[in-house]
C-alpha positions in Angstrom: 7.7 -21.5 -32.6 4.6 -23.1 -31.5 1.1 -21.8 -31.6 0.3 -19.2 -28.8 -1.9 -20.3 -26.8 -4.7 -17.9 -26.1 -7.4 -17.0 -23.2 -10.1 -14.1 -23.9 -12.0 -12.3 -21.5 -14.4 -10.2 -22.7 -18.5 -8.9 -22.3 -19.8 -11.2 -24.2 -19.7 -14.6 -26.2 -20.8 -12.8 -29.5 -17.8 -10.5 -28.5 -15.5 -13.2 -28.1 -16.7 -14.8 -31.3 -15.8 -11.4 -33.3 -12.7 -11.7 -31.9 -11.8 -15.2 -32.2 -12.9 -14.6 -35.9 -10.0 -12.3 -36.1 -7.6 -14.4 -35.4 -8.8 -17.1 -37.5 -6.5 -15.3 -40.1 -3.5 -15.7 -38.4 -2.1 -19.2 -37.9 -0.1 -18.7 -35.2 -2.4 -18.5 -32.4 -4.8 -20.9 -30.8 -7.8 -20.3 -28.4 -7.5 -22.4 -25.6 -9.9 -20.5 -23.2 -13.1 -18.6 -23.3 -14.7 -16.3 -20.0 -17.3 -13.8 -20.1 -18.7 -11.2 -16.7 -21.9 -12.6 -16.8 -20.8 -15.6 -16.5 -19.5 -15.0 -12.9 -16.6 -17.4 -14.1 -13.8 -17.9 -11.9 -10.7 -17.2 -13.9 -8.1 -18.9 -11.9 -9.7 -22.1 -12.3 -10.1 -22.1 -15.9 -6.6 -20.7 -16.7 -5.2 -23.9 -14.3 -7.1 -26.2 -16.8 -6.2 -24.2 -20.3 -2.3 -23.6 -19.5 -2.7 -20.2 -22.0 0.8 -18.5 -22.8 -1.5 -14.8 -22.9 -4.8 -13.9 -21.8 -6.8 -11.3 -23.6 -8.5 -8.9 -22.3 -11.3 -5.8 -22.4 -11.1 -3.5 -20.6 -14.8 -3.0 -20.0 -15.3 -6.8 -19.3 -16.4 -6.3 -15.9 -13.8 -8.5 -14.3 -11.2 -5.8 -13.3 -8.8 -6.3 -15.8 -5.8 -4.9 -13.6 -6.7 -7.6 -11.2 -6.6 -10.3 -14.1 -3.0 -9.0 -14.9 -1.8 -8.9 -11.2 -3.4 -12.5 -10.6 -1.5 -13.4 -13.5 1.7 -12.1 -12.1 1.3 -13.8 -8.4 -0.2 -16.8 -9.6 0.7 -17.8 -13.5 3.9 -16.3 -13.9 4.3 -17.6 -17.5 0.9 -16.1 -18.4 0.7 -12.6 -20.4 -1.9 -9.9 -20.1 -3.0 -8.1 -23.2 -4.9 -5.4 -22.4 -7.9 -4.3 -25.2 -9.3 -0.4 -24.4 -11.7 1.6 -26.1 -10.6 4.4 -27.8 -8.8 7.5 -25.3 -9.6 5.3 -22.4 -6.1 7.4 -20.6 -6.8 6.7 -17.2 -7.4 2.7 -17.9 -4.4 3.0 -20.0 -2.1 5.0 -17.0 -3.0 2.4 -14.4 -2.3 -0.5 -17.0 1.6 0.8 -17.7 1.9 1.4 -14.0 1.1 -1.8 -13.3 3.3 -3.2 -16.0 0.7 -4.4 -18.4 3.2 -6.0 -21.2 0.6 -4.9 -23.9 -1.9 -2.5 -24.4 -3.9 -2.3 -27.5 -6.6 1.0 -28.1 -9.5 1.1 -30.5 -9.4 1.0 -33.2 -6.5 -1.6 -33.1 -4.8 -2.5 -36.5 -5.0 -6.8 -35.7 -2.5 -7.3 -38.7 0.2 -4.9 -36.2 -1.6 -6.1 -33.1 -1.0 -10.2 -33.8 3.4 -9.1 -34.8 3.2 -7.1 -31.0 1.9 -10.1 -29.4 4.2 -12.7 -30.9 6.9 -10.8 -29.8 5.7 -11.1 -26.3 6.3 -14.6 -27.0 9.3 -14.5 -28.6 11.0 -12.7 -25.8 9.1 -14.4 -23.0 11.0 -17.7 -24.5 14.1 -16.0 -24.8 14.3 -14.9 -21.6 13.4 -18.8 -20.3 17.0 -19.9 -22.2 19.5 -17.2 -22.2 20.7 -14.5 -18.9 19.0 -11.2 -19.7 20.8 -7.6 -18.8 19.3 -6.6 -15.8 18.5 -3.2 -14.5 19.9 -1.4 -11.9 18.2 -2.6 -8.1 16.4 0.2 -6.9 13.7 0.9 -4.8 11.0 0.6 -7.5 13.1 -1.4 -10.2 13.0 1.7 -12.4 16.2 4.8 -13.1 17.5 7.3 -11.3 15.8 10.5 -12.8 17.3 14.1 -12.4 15.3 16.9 -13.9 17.5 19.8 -15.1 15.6 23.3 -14.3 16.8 26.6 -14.7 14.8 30.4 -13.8 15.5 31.1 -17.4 16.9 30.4 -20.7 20.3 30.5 -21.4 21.9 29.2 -17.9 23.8 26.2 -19.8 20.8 23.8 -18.6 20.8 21.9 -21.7 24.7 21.9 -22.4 25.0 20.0 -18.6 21.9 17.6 -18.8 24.0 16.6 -22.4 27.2 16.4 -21.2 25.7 14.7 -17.9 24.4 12.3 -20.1 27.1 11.5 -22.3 29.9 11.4 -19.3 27.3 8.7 -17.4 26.7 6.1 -20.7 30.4 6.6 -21.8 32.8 6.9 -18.6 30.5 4.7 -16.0 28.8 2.7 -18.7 25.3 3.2 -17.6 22.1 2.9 -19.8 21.1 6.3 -20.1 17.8 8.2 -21.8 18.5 11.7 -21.9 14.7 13.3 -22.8 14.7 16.6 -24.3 11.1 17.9 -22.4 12.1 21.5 -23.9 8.9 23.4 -25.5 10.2 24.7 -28.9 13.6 24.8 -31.3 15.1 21.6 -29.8 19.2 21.5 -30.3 20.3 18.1 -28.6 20.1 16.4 -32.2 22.4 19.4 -33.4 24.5 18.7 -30.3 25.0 15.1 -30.9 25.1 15.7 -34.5 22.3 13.6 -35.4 19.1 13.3 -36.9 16.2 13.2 -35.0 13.7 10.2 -36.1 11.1 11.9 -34.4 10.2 14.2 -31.7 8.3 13.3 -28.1 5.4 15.1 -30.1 5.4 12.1 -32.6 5.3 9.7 -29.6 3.0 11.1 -27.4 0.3 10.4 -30.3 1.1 6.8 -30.7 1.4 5.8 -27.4 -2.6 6.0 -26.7 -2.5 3.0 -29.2 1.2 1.6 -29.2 2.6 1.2 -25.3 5.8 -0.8 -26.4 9.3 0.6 -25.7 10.6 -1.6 -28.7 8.8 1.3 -30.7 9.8 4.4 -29.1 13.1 3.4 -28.9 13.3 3.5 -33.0 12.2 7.0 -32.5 15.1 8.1 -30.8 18.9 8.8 -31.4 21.3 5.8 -30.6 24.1 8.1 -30.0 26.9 4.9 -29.7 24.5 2.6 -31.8 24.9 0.0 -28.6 21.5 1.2 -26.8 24.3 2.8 -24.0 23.4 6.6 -24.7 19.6 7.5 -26.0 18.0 10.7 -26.4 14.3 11.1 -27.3 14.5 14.8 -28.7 12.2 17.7 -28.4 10.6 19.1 -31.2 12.3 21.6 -33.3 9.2 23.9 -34.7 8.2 27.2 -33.3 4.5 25.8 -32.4 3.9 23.2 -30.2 0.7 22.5 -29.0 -0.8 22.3 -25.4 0.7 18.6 -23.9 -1.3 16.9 -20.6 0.2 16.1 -17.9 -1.1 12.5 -17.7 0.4 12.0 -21.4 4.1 13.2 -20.3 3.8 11.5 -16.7 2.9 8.1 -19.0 6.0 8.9 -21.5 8.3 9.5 -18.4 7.1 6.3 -16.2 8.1 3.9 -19.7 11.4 5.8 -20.3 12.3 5.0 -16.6 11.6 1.8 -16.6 14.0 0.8 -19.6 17.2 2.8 -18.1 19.9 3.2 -15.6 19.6 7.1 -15.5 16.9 9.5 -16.9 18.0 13.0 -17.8 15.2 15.3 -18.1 16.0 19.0 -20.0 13.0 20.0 -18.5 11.5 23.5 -19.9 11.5 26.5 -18.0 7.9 27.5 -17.7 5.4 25.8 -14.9 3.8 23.8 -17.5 1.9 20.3 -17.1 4.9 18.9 -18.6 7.3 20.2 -16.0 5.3 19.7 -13.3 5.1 16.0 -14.2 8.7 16.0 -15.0 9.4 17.1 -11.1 7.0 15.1 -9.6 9.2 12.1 -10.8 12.4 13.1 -10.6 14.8 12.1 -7.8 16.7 15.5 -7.8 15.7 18.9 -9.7 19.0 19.8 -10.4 19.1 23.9 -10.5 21.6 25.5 -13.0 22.4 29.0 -11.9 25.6 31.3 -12.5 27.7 33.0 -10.2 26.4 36.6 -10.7 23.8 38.6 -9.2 20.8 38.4 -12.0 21.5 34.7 -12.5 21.2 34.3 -8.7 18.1 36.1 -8.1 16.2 34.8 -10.8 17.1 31.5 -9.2 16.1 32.4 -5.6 12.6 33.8 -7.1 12.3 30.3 -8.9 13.2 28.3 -6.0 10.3 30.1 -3.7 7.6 29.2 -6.6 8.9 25.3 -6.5 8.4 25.5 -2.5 4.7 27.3 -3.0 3.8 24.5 -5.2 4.4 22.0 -2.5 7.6 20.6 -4.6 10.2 19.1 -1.9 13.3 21.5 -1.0 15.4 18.3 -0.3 15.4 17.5 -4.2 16.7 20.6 -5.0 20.9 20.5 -5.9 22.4 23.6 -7.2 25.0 23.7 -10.0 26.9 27.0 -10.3 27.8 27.0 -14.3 30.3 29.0 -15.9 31.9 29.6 -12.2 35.8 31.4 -12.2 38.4 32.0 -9.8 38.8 35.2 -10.9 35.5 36.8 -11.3 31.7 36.4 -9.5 30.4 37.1 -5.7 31.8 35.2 -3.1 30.7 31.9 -1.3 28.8 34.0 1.4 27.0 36.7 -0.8 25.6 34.0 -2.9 24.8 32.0 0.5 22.4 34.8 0.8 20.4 33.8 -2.3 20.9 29.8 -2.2 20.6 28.8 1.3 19.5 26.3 2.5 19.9 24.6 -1.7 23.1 22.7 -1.6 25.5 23.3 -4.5 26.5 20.0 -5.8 29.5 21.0 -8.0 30.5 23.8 -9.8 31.0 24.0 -13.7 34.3 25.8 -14.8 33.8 28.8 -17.8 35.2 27.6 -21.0 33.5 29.3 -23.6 36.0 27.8 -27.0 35.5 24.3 -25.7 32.0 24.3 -25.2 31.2 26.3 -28.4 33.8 23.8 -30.1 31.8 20.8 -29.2 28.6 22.3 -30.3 30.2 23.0 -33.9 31.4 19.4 -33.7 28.2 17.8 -32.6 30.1 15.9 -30.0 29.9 16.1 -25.8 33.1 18.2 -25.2 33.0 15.6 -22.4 33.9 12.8 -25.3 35.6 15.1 -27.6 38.3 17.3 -24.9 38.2 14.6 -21.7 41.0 16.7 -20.4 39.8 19.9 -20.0 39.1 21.1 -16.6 35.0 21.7 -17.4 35.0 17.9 -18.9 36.3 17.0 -15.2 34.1 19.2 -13.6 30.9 16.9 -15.2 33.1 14.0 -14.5 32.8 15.1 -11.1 29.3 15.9 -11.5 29.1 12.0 -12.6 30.6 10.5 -9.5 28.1 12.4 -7.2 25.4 10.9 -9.2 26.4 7.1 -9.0 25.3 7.5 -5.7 22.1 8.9 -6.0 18.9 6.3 -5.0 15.6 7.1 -5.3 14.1 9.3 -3.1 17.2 10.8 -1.2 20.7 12.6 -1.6 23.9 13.6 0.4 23.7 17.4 0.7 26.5 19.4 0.4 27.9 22.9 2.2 28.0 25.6 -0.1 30.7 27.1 1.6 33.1 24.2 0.9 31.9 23.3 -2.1 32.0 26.6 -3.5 34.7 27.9 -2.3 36.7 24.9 -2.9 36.3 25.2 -6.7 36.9 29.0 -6.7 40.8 28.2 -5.5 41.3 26.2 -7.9 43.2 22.6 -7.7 45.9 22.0 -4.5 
């Protein structure tokens, strides 16, 4: 590969001569272009003449450095933006990976680690000039579908559905899917997929002020069918887990989505800044309830805090777990706690297979396709595919309730 060709901004030219010195160690790269603020340059014109492959720069140079990246996007396509901020500059940093900066380095910056990330950006930027990338899913904003799975309490089979959701999507429809574990404390998807965790969203959420690359977090999750198809970024499995920001899971969230077909959120239970986040970006909040009375009201009491925080009621989808034709209320008495939520589906009550698959540490989805709760997520699946950002069919409980409850024609 040839030299990469390199354009720094920064504050000043004794700045740009520590950094050049930098580099000096690294044969790869070549400065073809120099600009500083007090300069007044005009960037445009100088990156016509130099032709750089990526253009450095700081954050506090006092040229707008989101401007420099979108002028690079409109206007030199095959030009790169690196992005150099000082240390915990998060709302620099926010703006930068929703804007789609393709590197973002934080003080203090290891140059040895820094030089590998940006010769990748190379790398693929000329792979992607010779061979047909994958590419994503159209949607509105070119990122996944995300569903947040929320339930009034523990215990409601959130976490068993989200998995199973998950592992239906990737392996039946052959989606990309990220299933996030966002749960507090005592994570069990690695269990349930009977893997080791490399690493927990704890672990990630520290390195991302200074390491913004999905290439990375992806080696910190589990590659459930070792093809990149099914990926689960787990939740830590300790007691103790300290206080998390919601600008740090609303950063982690926005990267996930923009490097899958589907994002399935386990979100936690309590009102924290990390489920607040997780709802603000979801497409549906899927609610898993049961059909009995405790379940129910706990649910209807959740619902009403959701709608006092201003969260939309259209999101809302119901899923009615562990649902038999021979036991529960009927369609209209749980109308009375639901309405106006649409149910969505209902998930049949088979205790063996579900606890078999968690002994396994396989989806009972994958492992028992044919059992009438795997085609219940199935189902689940279909309803899904046709989810777009931002909207959803709604469904009549009546029907959709009562049309499980008696059972197939």
């Amino acid at each position: 590969m040839q030299q990469v060709k390199l354009f720094l901004v920064t504050t000043t030219p004794e700045r740009s001569e520590e950094i050049q010195q930098i580099f000096r160690e690294y044969p790869d790269f070549q400065f073809v272009g120099f600009c500083y603020a007090k300069h007044n340059p005009n960037y445009e014109e100088l990156v016509k003449v130099t032709k750089p492959d990526i253009t450095i720069v700081e954050s506090n140079c006092g040229l707008e450095p989101i401007s420099i990246h979108k002028t690079n996007q409109n206007k030199f396509p095959t030009v790169d933006t690196v992005l150099l901020l000082p240390e915990r500059d998060f709302d620099t940093l926010q703006l930068a990976y929703q804007e789609g900066v393709p590197l973002v380095l934080a003080e203090p910056i290891d140059w040895a680690e820094a030089t590998h990330k940006i010769l990748a950006i190379k790398r693929r930027r000329a792979a992607s000039a010779v061979q047909s990338m994958p590419q994503r899913r159209p949607s509105m904003d070119d990122r996944g579908v995300t569903l947040s799975f929320i339930s009034a309490k523990d215990g409601e089979g959130k976490t068993s559905i989200a998995l199973n959701l998950a592992a239906a999507l990737a392996a039946n429809y052959k989606k990309r899917v990220i299933l996030f574990d966002l749960s507090s404390a005592l994570s069990e998807v690695a269990m349930m997929l009977n893997r080791k965790a490399p690493a927990s969203y704890l672990n990630i959420l520290k390195m991302m002020v200074s390491d913004f690359q999905f290439d990375t977090i992806r080696s910190l999750m589990v590659d459930y069918f070792n093809n990149g198809r099914l990926m689960a970024l787990c939740g830590p499995t300790s007691l103790r887990v300290p206080e998390i920001k919601y600008f740090e899971i609303d950063l982690l969230i926005r990267l996930l989505q923009k490097n899958c077909e589907y994002l399935i959120i386990d979100a936690p239970v309590l009102f924290t800044d990390a489920l607040k986040a997780a709802l603000n970006l979801s497409d549906w909040h899927v609610m898993i309830t049961q059909n009995h009375i405790g379940s129910l009201r706990n649910t209807k009491l959740y619902l009403a805090e959701l709608l006092k925080l201003d969260y939309p009621a259209h999101l809302v989808k119901v899923v009615l777990n562990r649902v038999s034709s021979n036991v529960g209320l009927s369609p209209a008495d749980m109308h009375r706690f639901i309405d106006p939520y649409p149910v969505v589906c209902g998930i049949s009550s088979d205790g063996p297979t579900v606890l078999t698959a968690l002994n396994e540490g396989t989806p009972f989805v994958l492992s028992n396709k044919n059992a009438e709760i795997s085609q219940c997520i199935d189902n689940f699946a279909k309803q899904v595919l046709g989810v777009g950002p931002g909207g959803a069919k709604h469904f009549d409980i009546h029907s959709a309730v009562a049309d499980f409850m008696e059972g197939p024609s």
